[in-house]
N, C-alpha and C positions, 0 to 999 in steps of 0.2 A: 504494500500500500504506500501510495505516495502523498505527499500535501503541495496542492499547487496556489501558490500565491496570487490573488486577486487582482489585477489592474483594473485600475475606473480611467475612463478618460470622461471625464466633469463636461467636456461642454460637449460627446457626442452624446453622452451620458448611458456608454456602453461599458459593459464585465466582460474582463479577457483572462485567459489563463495558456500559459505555455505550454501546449500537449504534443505529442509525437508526431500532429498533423502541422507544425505552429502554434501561432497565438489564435485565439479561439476563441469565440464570443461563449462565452456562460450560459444566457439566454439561453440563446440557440441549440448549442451543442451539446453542455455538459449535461443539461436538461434532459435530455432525447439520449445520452450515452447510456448503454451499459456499464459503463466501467465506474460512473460516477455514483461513489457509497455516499454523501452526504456533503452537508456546508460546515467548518468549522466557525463558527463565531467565539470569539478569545477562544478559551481553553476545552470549548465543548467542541460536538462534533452532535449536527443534527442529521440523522438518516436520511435519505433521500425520500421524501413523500410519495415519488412517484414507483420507489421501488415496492413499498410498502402496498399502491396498489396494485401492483400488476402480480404480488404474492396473492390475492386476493381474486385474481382471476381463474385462477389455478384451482382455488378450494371452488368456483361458483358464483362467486360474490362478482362486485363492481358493476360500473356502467362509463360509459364516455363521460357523464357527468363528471364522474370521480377523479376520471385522468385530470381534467380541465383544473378541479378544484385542485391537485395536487402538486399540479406546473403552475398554479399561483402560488401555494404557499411556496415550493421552492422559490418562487423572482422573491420573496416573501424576505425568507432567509438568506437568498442573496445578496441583499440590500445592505443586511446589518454585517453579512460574512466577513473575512481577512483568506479563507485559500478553498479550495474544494477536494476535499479526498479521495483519488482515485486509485483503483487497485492495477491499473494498464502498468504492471509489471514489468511485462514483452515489449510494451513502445509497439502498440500494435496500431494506435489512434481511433478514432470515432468508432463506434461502431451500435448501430440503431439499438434500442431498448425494446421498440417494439415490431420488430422485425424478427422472425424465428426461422 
């Protein structure tokens, strides 16, 4: 597991992080990765919302609602975050969440 450090650029008022593809919008990307376990804010580490649902589709559970609701709390916690935790080990880069 890695921790990748947060850049803001204030006036395009986008979150970037260094990953094996490059620098890489948060939003965007880390959002929709597989690889991304959570937000660190200081010294915590919150899980990834979105992973949390898609465990939940597995048992039965969820709806589209729920993604949508979960890639908000992530931008949520990306707000307040400092790096994002990912486990891309290999330096493999992107690779879709909900793509199987």
């Amino acid at each position: 597991m890695k921790t990748l450090e947060i850049t803001w650029d204030e006036k395009k008022y986008r979150a970037t992080v260094g990953c094996a593809d490059g620098p890489v919008s948060v939003h965007r990307n880390c959002a929709f990765c597989v690889h991304c376990k959570g937000v660190r804010i200081g010294q915590k580490l919150y899980p990834a919302p979105q992973e949390t649902v898609m465990r939940s589709f597995s048992s039965g559970g969820s709806s589209d609602d729920a993604l949508i609701s979960a890639a908000m709390q992530f931008n949520t916690l990306v707000k307040d975050g400092s790096a994002i935790e990912c486990d891309d080990d290999g330096n493999t880069g992107f690779k879709s969440r909900y793509r199987r």
